[in-house]
N, C-alpha and C positions, 0 to 999 in steps of 0.2 A: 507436850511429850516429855517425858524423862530423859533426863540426860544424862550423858558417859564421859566421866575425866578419865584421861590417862595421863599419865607422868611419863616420859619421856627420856633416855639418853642414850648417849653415843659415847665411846671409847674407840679409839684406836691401840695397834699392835704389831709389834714386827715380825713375822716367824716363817720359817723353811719348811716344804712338806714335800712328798712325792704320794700319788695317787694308783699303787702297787695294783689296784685292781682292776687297772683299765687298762683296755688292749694291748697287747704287745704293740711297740710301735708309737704310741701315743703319748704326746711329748711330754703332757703331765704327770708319765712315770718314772721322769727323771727328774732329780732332786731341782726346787726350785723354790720362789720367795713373794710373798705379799706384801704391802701395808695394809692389814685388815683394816675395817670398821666394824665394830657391833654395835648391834641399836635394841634396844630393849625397849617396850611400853606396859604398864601397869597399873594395876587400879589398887591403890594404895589406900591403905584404912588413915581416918584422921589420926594426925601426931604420932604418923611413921616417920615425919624426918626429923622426929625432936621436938618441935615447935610447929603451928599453923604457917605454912609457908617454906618450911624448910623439906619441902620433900624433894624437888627438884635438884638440889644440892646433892640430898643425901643418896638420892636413886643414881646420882652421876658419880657419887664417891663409894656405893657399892660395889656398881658397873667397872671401874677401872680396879677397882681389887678383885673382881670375879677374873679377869681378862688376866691382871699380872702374870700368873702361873705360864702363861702363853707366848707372853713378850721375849722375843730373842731365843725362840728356842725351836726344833728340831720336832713337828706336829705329831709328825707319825710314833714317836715314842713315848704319846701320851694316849690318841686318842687313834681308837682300831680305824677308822675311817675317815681322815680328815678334809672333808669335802666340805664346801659353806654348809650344806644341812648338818654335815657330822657334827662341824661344829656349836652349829643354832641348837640341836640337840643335847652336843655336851653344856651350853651355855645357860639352857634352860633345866638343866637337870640340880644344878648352881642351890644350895639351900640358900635361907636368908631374904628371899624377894616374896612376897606376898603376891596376891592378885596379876601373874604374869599374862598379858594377853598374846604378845608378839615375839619375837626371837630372829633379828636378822645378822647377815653377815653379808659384807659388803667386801669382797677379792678383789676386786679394779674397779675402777668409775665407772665401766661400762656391765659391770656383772654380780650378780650377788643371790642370797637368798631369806628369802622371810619364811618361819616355821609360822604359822597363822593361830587364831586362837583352839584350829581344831585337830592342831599337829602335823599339818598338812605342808610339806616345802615346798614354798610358792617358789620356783626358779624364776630371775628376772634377766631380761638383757634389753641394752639402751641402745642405742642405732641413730646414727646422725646423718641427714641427707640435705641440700640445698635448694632453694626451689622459689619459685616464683607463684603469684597468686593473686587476683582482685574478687574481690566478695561482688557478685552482679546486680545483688536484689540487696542492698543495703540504701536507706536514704538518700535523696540530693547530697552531696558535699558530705559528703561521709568519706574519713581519711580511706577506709578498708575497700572504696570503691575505688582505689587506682590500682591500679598495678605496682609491685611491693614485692621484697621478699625475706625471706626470713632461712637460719639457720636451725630446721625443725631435728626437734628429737621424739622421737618413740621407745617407750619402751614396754614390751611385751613380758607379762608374768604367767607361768605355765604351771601346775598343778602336778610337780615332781612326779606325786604319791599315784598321780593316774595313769600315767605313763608308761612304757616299757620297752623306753632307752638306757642303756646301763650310763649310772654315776658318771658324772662327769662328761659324758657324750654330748646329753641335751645340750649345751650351750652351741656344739655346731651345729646339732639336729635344727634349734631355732637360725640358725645364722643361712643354714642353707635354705631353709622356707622362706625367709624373708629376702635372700640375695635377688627375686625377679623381682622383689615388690622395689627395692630399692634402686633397679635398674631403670624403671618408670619414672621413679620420683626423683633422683638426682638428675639435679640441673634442668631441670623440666619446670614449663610452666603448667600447674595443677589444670587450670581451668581446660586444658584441651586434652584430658586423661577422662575417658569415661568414665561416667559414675563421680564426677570432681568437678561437673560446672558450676559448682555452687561451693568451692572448697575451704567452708571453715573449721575449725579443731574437731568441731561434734561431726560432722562431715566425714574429714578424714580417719577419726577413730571407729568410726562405724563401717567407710570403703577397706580398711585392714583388716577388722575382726570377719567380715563376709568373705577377703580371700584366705585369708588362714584357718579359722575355723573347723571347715570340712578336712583338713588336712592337720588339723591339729587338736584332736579333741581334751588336748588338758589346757587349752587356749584357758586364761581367767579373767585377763584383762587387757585392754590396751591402753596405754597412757600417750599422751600425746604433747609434747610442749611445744604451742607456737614461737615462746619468745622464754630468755631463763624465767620471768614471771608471772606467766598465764599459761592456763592448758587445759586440757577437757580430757575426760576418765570414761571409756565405755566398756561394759563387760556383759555387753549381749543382750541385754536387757533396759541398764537405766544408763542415762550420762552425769557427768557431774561436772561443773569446772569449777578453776582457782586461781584469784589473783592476789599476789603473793606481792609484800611491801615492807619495808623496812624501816624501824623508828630508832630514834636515836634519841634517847629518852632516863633521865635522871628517876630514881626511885629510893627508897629505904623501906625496911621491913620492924614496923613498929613493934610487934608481938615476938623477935628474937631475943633472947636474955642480953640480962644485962652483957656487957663488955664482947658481945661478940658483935663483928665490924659490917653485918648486913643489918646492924639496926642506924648504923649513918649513911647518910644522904651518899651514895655510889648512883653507877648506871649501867646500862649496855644496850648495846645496838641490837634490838628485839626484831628477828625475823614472825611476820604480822601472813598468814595464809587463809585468806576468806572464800571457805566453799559454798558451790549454791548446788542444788539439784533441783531441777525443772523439766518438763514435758519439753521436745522438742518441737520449737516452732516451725511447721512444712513449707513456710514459706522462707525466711529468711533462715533457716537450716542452721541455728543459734539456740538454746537454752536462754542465755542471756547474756548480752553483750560485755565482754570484759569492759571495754570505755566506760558503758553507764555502772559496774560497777563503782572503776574507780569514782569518777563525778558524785555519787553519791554517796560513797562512804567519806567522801573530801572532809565533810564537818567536821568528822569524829576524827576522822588523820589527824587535823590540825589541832584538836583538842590534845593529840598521844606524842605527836613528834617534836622533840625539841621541848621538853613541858618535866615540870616534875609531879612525875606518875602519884604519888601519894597524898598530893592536895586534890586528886579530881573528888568531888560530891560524890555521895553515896557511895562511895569506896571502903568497906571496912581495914582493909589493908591492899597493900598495892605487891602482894606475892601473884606469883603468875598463873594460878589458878584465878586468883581473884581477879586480874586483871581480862581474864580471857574471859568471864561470865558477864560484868559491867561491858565488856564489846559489843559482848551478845544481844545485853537488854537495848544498848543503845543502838545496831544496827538491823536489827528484826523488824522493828517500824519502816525503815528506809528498803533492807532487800529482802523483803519476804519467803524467797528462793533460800535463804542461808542458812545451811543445815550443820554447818562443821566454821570452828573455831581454830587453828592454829597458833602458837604462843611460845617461841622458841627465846628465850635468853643470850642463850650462845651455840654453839654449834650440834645439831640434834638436841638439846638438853630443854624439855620446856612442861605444855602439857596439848593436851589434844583434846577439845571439847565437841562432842556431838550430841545432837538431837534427834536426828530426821530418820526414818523409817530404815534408813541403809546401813546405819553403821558406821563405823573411822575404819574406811579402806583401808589398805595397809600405803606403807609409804608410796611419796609420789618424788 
């Protein structure tokens, strides 16, 4: 199959805004303040960022001059609507960015939004619940056969553009849909909630979108984290999950000119997110087990952590495009399910490799 780079970054920003056109009454129309995040993804022509390899810099040194005009300043006297879409809008409207696929804006950890590739503002809200759980039909001596529990997050993406809740509302509109689902599931053991005797992430993302959906038809997706580094994506149709790891990993980038300092041996703690999509298994109610991912991707970990990136074979350079395609060829033998490559540098900043029939979801 053909496959999709995107180049990858994130900026942050500090700035004050009030939200004039939401109800009287409604606290967001008095003056008030963020620390944005914006994340942009793109599909960049070769030797947009000066050099083979230098894209990811240069998309994160665009990214933070696009935002400047933003930083520390007073929203509403820029931009007519400054709501996270106002803004994915104004951000996207931005010259100088080739190939843009995505446009988000990120207001609080738990709230934000992606403009998609079809202009569409995906609204997102995150929701954290506590809870107990054993997987029943998993192996003898399988750890996920005990009882366990985990500090889950969900986050729900809704389809602005379909909707017709005014600006700024939807984030309660979702808060009060989800407030019964969330009364079930905190401090609850899963297994004794119908429809959750078998309560794993593909499980759970599936029991949410059946109760919300009918009541929410700009539902897009459910995202579901059992742990900060694994989690399963359902949007009504297919599932996907990701287990997400971390290297810590020396590199140099052969092909930058001379005298510039990413052609000497440096490093960085490389955020590593291995998507699979598979058919659900009706019996043990899994795509594929997060444990046997990790266990089999182990070789190649231990080949990338702790190692310096730019002597592995068959590597022509060890820029993070290139890095995330040599994953590829080498983990495709082992998890045949793996459809999406992630490849972060430093914080959002990387690239996003996919393959498989679905596409690169929007962030997870």
């Amino acid at each position: 199959m053909t496959e999709d780079l995107l180049h990858t970054a994130g900026a942050g920003f500090e700035s004050a805004r009030r939200l004039h056109r939401l109800p009287e009454g409604h606290r967001a129309r008095r003056p008030h303040g963020h620390s944005f995040l914006a994340r942009v993804r793109a599909r960049l022509p070769e030797g947009w960022g000066g050099f083979p390899g230098g894209e990811v810099d240069a998309l994160a040194a665009w990214l933070a001059e696009a935002v400047a005009p933003l930083d520390y300043t007073e929203l509403d006297e820029q931009i007519e609507l400054p709501t996270d879409a106002g803004l994915a809008r104004w951000l996207r409207a931005r010259p100088g960015l080739p190939g843009v696929d995505s446009v988000g804006i990120r207001s609080t950890q738990h709230a934000g939004v992606d403009l998609d590739a079809s202009g569409h503002a995906q609204l997102w809200r995150r929701y954290v619940f506590q809870s107990a759980h054993r997987l029943p039909r998993v192996p003898p001596g399988h750890k996920c056969g005990r009882m366990h529990g985990h500090g889950f997050e969900v986050v729900l993406h809704a389809d602005q553009d379909l909707g017709t809740h005014p600006a700024g509302v939807d984030h309660e509109h979702l808060d009060a849909l989800w407030a019964p689902l969330h009364a079930r599931l905190h401090h609850a053991c899963m297994n004794d909630i119908p429809g959750l005797e078998n309560p794993t992430s593909e499980m759970l993302s599936s029991w949410i979108w059946e109760r919300l959906a009918p009541r929410l038809p700009e539902l897009s997706s459910v995202t579901v984290y059992e742990t900060g580094s694994c989690g399963a994506h359902f949007d009504g149709q297919h599932y996907r999950i990701w287990k997400e790891l971390t290297l810590d990993s020396a590199v140099r980038l052969s092909r930058a000119p001379e005298g510039d300092p990413r052609r000497r041996i440096h490093g960085h703690t490389y955020t590593l997110r291995l998507h699979l999509h598979a058919p659900l298994d009706e019996v043990l109610g899994w795509t594929v087990d997060f444990g046997d991912v990790k266990s089999l991707f182990a070789p190649i970990f231990e080949r990338l952590d702790h190692q310096p990136l730019h002597e592995l074979p068959e590597l022509v350079d060890a820029d993070t495009a290139s890095l995330a395609r040599w994953i590829r060829a080498q983990a495709a033998p082992l998890l045949p399910q793996l459809d999406r490559v992630d490849l972060f540098q430093s914080r959002d900043s990387g690239v996003i490799l996919s393959w498989g029939p679905l596409g690169a979801a929007l962030p997870v």
